[in-house]
N, CA and C of each residue as an Amber inpcrd file, in Angstrom:
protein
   642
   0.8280000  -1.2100000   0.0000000   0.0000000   0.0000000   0.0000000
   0.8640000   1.2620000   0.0000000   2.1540000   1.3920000   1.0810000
   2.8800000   2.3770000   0.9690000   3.6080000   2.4690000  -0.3410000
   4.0020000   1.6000000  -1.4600000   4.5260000   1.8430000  -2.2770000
   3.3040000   2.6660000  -3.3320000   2.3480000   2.0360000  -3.3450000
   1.3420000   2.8100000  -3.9600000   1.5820000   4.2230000  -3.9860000
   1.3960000   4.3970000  -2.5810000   1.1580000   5.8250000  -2.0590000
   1.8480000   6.5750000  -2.5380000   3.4790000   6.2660000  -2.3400000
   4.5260000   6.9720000  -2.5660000   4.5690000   7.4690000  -4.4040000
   4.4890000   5.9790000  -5.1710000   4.1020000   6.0500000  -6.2600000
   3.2720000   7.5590000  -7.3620000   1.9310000   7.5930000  -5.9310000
   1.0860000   8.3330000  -6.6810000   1.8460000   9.7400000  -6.1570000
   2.5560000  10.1180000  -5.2380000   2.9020000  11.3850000  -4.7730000
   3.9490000  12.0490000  -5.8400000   4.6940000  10.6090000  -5.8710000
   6.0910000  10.7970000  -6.8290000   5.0650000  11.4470000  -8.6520000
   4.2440000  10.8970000  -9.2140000   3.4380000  11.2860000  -9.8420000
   3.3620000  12.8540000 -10.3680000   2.2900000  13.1260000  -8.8390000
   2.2380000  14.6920000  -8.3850000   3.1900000  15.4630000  -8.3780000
   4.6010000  15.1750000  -7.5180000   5.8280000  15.8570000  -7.3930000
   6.3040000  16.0240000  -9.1580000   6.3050000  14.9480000  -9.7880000
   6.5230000  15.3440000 -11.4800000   5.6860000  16.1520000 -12.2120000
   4.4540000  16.5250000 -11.6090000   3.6440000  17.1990000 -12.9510000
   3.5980000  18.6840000 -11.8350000   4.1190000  18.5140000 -10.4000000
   4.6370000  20.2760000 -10.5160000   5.9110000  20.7680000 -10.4590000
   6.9410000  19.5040000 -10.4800000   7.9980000  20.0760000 -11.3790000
   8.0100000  20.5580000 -12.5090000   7.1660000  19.7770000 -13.7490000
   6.9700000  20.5060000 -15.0750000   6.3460000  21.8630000 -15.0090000
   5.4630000  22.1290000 -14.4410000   4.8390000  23.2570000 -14.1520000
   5.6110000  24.6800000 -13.7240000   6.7770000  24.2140000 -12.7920000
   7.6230000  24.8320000 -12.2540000   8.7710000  25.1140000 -13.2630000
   9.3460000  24.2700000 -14.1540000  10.0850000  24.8770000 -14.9380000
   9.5150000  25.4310000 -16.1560000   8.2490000  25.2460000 -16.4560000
   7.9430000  25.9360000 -17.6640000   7.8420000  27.2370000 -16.9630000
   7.7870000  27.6010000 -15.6440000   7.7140000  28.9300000 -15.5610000
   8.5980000  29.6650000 -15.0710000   9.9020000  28.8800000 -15.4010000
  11.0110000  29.4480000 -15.0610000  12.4740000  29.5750000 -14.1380000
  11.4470000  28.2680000 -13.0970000  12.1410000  28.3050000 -11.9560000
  13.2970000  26.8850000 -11.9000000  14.2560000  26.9870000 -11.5180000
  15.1140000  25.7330000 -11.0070000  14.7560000  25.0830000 -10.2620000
  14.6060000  23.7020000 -10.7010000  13.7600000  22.8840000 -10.1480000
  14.3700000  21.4850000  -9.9190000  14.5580000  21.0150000  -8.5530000
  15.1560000  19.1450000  -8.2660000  14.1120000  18.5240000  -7.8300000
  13.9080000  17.6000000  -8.1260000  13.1360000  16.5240000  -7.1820000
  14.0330000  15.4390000  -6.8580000  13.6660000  15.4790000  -5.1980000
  14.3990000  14.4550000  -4.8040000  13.5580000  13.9030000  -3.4480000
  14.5480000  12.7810000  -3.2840000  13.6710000  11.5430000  -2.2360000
  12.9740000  11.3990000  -1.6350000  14.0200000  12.3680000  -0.4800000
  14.0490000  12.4980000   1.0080000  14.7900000  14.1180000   1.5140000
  14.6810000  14.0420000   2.8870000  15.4020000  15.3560000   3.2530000
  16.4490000  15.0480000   3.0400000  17.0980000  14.0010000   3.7050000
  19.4270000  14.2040000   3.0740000  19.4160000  14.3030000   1.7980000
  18.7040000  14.3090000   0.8540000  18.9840000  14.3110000  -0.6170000
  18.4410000  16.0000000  -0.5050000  17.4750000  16.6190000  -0.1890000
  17.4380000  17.6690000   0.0800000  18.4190000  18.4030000   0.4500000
  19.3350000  18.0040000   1.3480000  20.1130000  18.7670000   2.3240000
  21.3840000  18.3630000   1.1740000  21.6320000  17.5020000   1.0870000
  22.4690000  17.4690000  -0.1260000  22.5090000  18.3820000  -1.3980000
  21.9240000  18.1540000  -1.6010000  21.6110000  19.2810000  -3.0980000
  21.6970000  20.4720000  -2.6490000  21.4290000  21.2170000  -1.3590000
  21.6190000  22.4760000  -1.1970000  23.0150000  22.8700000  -1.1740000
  23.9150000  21.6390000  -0.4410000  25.2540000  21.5140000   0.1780000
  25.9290000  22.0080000  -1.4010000  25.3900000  21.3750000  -3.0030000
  25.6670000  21.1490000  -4.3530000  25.8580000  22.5810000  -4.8530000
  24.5900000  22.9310000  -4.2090000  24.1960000  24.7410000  -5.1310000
  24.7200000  25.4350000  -4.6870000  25.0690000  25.7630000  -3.1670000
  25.7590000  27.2050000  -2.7160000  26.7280000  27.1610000  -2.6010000
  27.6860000  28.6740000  -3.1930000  28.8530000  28.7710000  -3.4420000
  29.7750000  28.4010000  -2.0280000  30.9440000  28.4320000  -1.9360000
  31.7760000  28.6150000  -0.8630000  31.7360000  29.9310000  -0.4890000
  32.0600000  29.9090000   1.0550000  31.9700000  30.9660000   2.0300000
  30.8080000  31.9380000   1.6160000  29.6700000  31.3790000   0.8060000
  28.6850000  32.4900000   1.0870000  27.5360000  32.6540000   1.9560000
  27.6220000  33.7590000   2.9670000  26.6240000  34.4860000   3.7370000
  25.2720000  33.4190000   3.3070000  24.6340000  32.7900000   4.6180000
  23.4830000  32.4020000   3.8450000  22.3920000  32.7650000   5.2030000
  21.1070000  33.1240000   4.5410000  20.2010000  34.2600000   5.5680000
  18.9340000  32.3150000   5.6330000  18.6450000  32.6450000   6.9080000
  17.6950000  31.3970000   6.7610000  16.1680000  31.9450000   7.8410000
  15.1760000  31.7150000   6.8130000  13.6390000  32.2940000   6.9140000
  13.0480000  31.4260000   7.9340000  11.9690000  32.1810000   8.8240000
  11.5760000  31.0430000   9.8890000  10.4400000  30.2610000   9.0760000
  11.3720000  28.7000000   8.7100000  11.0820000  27.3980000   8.4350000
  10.9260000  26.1340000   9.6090000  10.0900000  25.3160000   9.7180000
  10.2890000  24.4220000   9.7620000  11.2460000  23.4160000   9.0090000
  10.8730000  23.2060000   8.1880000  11.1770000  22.4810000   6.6670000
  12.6780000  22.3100000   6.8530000  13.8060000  23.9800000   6.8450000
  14.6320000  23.8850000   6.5110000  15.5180000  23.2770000   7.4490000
  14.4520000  23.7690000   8.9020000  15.1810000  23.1090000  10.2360000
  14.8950000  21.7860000  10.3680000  14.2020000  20.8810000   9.8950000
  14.0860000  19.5270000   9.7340000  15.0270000  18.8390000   9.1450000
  15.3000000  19.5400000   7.9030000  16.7510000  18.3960000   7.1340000
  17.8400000  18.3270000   7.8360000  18.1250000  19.2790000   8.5460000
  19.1700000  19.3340000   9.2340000  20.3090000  20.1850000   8.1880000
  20.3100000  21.2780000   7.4420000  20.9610000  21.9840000   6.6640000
  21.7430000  22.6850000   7.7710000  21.3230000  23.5820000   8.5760000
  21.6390000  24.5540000   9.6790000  23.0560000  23.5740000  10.0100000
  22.8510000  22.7570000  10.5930000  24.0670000  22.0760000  11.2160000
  25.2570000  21.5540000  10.5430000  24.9960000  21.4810000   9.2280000
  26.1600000  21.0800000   8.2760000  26.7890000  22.4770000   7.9520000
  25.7360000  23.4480000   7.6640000  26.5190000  24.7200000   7.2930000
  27.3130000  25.2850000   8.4690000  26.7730000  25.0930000   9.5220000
  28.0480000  25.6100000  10.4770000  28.8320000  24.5880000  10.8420000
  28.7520000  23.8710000  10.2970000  29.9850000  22.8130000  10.4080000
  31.1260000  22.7980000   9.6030000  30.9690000  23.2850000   8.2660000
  31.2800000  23.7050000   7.2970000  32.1810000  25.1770000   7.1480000
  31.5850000  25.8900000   8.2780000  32.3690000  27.3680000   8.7050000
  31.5380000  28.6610000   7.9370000  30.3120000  28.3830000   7.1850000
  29.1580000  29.4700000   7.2620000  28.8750000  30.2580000   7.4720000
  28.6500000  31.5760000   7.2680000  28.5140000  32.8360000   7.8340000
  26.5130000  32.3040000   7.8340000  25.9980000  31.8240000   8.9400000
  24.5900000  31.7630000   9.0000000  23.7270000  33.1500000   9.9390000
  22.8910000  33.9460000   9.2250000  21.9600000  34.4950000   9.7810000
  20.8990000  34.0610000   9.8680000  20.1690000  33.6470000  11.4740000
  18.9400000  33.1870000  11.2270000  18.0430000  33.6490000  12.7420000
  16.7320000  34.3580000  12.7540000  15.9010000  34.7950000  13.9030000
  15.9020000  34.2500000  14.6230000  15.8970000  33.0480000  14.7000000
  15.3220000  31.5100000  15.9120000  16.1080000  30.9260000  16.7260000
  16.2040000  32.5050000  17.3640000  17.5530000  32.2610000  18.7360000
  17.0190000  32.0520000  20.1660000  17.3480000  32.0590000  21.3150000
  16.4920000  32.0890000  22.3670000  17.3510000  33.1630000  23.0660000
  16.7890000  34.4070000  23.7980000  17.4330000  35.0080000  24.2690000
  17.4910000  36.2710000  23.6830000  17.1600000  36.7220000  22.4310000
  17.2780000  37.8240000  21.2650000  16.4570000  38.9570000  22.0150000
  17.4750000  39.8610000  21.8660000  16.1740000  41.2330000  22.0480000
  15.6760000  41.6430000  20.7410000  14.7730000  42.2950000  21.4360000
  13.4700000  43.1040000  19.8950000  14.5010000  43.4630000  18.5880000
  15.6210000  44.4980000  19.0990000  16.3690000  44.9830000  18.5960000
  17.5090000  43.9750000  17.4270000  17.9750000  42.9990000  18.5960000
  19.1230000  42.1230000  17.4840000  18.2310000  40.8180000  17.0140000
  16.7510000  40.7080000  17.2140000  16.0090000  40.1150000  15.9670000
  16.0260000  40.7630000  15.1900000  15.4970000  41.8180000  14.7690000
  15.4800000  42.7020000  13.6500000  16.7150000  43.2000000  13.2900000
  17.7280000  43.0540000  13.6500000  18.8470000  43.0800000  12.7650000
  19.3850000  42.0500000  12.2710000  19.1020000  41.2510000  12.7460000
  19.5510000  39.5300000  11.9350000  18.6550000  39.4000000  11.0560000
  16.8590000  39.9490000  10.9030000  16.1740000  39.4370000   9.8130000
  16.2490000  40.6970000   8.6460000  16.8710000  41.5890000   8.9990000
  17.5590000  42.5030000   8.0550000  19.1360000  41.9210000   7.1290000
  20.1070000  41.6640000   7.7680000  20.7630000  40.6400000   7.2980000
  20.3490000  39.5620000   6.7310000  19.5250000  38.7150000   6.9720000
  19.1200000  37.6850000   6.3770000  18.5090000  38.0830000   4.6210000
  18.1500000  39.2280000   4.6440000  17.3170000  39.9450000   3.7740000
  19.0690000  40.6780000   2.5470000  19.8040000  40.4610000   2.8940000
  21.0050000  40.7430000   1.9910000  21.7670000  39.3760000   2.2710000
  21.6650000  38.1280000   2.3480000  22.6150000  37.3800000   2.0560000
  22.6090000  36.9850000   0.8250000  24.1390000  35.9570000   0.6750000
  24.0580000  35.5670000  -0.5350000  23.1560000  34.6100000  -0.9360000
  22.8090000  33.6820000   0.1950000  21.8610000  32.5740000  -0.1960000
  20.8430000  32.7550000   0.7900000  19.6010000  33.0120000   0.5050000
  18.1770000  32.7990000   1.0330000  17.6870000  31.2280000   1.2090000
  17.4860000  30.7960000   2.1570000  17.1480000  29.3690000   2.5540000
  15.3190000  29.3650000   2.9000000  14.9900000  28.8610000   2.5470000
  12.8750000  28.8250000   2.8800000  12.1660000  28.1540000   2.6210000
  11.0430000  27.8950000   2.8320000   9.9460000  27.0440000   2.1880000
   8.9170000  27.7110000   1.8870000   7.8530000  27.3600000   1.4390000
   6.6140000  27.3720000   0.9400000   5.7550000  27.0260000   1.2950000
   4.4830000  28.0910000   2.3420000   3.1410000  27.3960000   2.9170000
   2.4870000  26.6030000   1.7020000   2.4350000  26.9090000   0.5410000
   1.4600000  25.7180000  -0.2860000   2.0470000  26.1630000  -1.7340000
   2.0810000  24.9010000  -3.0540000   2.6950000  24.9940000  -3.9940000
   1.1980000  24.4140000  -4.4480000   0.6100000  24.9250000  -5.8040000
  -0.1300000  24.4960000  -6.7140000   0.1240000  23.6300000  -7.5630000
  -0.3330000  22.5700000  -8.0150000  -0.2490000  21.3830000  -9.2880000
   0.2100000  22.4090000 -10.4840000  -0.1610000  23.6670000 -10.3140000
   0.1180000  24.0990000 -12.1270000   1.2930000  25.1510000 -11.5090000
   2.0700000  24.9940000 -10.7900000   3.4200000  25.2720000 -10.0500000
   3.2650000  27.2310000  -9.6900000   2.3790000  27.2580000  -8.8640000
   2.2070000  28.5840000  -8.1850000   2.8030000  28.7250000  -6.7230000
   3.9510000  29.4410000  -6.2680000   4.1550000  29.1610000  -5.1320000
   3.7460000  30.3240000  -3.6660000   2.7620000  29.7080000  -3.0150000
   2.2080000  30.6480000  -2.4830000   2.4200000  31.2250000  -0.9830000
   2.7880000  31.8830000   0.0230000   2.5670000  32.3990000   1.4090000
   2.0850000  33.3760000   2.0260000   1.5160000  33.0840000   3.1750000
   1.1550000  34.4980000   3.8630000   2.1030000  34.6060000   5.0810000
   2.5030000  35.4690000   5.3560000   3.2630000  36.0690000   6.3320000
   2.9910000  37.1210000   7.3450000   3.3300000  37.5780000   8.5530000
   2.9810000  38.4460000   9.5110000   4.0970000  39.6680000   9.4760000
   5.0750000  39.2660000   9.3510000   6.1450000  40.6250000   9.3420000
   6.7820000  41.2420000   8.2040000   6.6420000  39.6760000   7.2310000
   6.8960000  39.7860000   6.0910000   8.4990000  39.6570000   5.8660000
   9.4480000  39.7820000   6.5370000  10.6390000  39.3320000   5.9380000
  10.6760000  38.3930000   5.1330000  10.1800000  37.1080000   6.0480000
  10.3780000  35.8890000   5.0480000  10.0670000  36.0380000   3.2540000
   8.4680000  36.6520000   3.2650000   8.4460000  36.4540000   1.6570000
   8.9990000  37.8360000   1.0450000   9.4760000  39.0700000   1.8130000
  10.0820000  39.9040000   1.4550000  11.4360000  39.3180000   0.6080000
  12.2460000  38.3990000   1.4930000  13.7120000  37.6950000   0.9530000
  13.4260000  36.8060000   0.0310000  11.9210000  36.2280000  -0.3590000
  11.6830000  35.5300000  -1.4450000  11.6820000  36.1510000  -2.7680000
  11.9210000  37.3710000  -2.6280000  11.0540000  38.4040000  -3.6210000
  12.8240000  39.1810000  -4.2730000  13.0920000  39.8960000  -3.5520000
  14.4000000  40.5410000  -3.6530000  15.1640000  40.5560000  -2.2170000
  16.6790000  41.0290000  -3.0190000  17.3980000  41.3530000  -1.8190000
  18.8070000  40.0260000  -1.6290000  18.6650000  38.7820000  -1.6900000
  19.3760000  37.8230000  -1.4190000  20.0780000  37.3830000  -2.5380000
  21.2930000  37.0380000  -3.1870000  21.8830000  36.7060000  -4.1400000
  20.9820000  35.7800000  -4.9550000  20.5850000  34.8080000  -4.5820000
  19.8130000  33.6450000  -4.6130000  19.0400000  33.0810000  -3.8180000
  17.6480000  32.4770000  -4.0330000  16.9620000  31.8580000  -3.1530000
  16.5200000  30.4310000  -3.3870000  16.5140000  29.5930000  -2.2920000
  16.5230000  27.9120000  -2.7020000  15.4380000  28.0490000  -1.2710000
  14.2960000  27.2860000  -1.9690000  13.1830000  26.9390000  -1.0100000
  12.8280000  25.5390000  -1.1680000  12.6320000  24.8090000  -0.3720000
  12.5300000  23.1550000   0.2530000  10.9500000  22.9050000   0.3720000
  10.3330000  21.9960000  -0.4470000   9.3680000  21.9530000  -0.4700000
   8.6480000  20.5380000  -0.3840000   7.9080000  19.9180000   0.7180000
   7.3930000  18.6690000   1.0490000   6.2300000  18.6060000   0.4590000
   5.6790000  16.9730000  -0.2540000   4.8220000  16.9680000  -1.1540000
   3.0160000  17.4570000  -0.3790000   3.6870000  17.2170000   0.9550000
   2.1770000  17.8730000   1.5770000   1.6280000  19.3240000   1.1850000
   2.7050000  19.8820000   0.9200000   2.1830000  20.9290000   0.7240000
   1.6190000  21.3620000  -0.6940000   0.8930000  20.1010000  -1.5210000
   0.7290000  20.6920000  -2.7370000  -0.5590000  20.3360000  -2.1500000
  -1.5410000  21.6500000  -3.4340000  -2.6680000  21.9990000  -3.8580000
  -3.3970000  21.6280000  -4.7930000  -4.6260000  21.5170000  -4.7540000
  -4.8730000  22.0020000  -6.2020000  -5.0530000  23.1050000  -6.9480000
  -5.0170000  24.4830000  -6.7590000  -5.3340000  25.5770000  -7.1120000
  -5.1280000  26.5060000  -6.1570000  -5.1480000  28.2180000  -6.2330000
  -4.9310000  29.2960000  -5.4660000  -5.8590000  29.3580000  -3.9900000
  -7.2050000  28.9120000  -4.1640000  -7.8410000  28.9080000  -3.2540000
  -7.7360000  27.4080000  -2.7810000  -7.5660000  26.3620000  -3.0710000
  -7.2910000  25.6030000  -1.7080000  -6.0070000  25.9180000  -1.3370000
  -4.5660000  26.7550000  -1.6050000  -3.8190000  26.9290000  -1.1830000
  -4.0660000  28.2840000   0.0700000  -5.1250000  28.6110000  -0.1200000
  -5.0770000  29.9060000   1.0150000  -5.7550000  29.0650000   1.7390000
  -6.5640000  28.1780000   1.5490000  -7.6290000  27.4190000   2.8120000
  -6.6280000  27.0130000   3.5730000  -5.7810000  25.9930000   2.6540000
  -4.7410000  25.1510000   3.3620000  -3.8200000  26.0270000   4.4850000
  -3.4340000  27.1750000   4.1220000  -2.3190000  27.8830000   5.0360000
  -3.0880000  28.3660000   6.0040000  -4.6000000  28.8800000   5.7760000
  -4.9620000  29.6600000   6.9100000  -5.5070000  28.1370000   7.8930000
  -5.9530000  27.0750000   7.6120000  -6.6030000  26.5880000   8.4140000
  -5.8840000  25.0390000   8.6690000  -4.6010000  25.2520000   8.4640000
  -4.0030000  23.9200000   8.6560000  -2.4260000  24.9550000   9.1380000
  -1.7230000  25.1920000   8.1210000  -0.2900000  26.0640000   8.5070000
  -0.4470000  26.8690000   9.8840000  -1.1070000  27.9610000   9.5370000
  -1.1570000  28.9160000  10.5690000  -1.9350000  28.6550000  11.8810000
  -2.5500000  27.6360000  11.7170000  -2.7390000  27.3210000  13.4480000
  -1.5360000  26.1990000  14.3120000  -1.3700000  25.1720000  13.3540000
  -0.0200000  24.3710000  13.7360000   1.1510000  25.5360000  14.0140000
   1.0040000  26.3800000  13.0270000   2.3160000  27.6540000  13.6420000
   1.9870000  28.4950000  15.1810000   0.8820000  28.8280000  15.1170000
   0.1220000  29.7020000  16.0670000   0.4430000  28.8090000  17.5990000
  -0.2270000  27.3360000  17.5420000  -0.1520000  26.4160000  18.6210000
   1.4930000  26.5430000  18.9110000   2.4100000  26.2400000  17.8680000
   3.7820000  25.9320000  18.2650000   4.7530000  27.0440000  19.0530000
   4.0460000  28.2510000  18.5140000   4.7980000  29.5110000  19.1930000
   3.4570000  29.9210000  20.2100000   2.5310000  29.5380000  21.1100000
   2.1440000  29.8400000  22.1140000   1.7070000  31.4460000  22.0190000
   1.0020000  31.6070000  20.1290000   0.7650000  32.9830000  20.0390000
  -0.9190000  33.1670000  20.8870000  -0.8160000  34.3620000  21.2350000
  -2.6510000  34.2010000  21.8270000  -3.3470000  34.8620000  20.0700000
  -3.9960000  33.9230000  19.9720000  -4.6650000  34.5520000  18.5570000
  -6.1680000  33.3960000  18.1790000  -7.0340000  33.3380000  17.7910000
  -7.8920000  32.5730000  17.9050000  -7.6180000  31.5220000  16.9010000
  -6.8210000  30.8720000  16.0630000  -6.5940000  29.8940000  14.9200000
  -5.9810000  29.0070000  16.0000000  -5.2700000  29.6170000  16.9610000
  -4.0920000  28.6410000  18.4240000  -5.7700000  28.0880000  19.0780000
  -6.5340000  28.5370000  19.5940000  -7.4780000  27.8180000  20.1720000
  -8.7070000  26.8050000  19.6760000  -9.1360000  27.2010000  18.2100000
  -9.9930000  26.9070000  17.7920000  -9.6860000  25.8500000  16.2720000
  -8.2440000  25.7450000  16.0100000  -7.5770000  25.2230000  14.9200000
  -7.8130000  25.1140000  13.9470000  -9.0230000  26.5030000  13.4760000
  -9.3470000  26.3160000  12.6080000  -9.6080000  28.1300000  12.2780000
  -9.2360000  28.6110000  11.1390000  -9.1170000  30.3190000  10.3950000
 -10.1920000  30.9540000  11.0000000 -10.3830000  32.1670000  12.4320000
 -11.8960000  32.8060000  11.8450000 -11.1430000  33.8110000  11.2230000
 -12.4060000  34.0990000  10.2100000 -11.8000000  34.8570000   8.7880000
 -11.7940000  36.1810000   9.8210000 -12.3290000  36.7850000  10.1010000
 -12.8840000  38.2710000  10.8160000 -12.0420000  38.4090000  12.2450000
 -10.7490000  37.6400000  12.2250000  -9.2650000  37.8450000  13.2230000
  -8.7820000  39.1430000  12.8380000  -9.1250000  40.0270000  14.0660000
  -8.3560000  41.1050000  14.2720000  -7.2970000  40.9200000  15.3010000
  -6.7220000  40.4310000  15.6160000  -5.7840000  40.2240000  16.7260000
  -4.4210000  40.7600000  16.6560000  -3.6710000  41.4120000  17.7030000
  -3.0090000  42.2310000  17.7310000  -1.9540000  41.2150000  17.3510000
  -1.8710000  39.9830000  17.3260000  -1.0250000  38.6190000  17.2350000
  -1.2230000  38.2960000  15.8220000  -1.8060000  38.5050000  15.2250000
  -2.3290000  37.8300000  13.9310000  -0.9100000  37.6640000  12.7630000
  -1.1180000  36.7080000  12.2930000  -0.0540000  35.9600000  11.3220000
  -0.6590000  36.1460000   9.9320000  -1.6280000  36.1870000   9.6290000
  -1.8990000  35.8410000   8.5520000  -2.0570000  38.0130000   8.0590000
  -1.3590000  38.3760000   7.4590000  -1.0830000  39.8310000   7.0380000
  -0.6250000  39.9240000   5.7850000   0.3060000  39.6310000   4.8100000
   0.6110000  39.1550000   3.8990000   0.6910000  38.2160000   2.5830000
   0.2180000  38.2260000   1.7840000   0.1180000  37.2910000   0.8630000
   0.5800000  37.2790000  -0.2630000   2.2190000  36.4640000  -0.6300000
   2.5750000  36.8530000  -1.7310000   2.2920000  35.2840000  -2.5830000
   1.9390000  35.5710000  -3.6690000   1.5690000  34.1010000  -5.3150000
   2.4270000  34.6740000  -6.0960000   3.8820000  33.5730000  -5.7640000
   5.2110000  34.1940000  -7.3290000   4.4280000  33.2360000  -8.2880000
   4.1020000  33.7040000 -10.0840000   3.6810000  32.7330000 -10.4420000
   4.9950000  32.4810000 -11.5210000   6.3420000  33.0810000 -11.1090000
   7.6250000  32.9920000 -12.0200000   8.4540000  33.5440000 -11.1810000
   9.5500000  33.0040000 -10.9680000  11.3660000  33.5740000 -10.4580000
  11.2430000  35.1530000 -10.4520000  11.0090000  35.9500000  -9.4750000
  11.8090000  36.9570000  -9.9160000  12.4940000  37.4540000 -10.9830000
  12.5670000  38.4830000 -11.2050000  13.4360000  38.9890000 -12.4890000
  15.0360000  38.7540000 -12.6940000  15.3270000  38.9450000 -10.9650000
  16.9430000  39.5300000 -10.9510000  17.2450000  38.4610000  -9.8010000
  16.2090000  37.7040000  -9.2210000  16.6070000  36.5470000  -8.1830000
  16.8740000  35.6720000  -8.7770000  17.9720000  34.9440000  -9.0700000
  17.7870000  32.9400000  -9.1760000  17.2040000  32.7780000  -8.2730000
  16.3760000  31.2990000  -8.1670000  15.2380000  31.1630000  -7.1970000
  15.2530000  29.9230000  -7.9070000  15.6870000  28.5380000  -6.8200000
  15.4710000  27.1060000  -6.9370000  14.6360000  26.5490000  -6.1610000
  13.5800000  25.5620000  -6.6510000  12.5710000  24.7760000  -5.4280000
  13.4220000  23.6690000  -5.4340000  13.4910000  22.8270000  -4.6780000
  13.3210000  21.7650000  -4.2040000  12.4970000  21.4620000  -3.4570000
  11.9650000  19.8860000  -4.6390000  10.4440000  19.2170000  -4.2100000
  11.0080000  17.8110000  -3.7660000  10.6350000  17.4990000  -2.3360000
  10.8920000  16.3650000  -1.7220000   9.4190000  15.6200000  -1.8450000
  10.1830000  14.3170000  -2.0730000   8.9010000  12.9530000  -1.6500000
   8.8640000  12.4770000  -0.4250000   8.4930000  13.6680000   0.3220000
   8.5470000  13.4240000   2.0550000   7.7080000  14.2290000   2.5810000
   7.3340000  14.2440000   3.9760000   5.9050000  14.9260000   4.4660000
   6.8370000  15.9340000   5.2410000   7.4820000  17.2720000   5.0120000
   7.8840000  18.0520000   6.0830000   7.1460000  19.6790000   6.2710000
   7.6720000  19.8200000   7.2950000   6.8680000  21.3250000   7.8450000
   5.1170000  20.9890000   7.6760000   5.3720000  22.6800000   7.8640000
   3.2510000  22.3710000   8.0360000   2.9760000  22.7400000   6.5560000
């Protein structure tokens, strides 16, 4: 049965890779996360600055730990201990490195890659600013179209995010989007749909045949 499964995902993962390079973007499919984490290890230059977006995804493969193993110049928010002040200067840095590291709340079958954000760095560094950007993408997160990709983030992503950071906001209690959230906490503020690379960004997905992040 699991080979089935995998079968039909591997499927899916091919027809939004095609999708994805007809529109421009650099595109791998691969396994698993070490083949993930591998291929990133492939693409980025030596000694370059690399800024990393608050992911799950990217913190799952375990990339973070090879690059500073490696001797890395890593900027990344998800410190314990940070004041107001030297968060926002690390997600300012992160926003000029050479390599942008991220994922994707939801990718469409006809290869649309979509997020909403609260502060906006993250899809700010998707957009401009970073030499290059390489985003890690688990087959859960495909769609079928623009609107189940906003259902999906507001009422599956953003409360698994909401619960995990102990935000007070009503998606953390009720696990499910009310649309009419005014909350001084609120995550969902932003919404960027690249439906092509940037102009002046290289910008690579990698699509894993694995279930990561939300």
């Amino acid at each position: 049965m699991r080979d089935l499964e995998n079968w039909l995902e591997e499927k899916r993962l091919q027809r939004v890779e095609k999708f994805l390079k007809e529109r421009g973007f650099n595109v791998f499919l691969v396994s698993d996360k070490d083949s993930a984490k591998n291929k990133i290890l492939e693409i980025i230059p030596k000694e370059a600055t690399i800024g990393i977006g608050g992911s799950v995804t990217i913190r799952q493969i375990g990339i973070i730990e090879e690059l500073e193993k490696r001797g890395y110049i890593i900027y990344h928010h998800w410190k314990e201990g940070l004041s107001f002040e030297q968060d926002l200067e690390i997600r300012k840095k992160e926003l000029l490195s050479d390599v942008f590291l991220s994922s994707v709340n939801a990718i469409t079958l006809s290869g649309e890659l979509v997020n909403i954000d609260g502060i906006g760095n993250r899809v700010s560094a998707q957009i401009f600013g970073p030499g290059q950007v390489i985003v890690v993408v688990g087959r859960n997160k495909i769609v079928v179209n623009l609107e189940t990709a906003l259902w999906r983030i507001k009422n599956i992503t953003a409360p698994l995010n909401a619960k995990r950071l102990n935000l007070n906001v009503p998606c953390a209690e009720l696990g499910y989007c009310e649309e009419e959230c005014n909350s001084p906490n609120k995550m969902c503020r932003i919404i960027t749909i690249l439906t092509a690379p940037p102009s002046r960004t290289p910008f690579t997905v990698i699509l894993v045949n694995e279930n990561l992040g939300f």
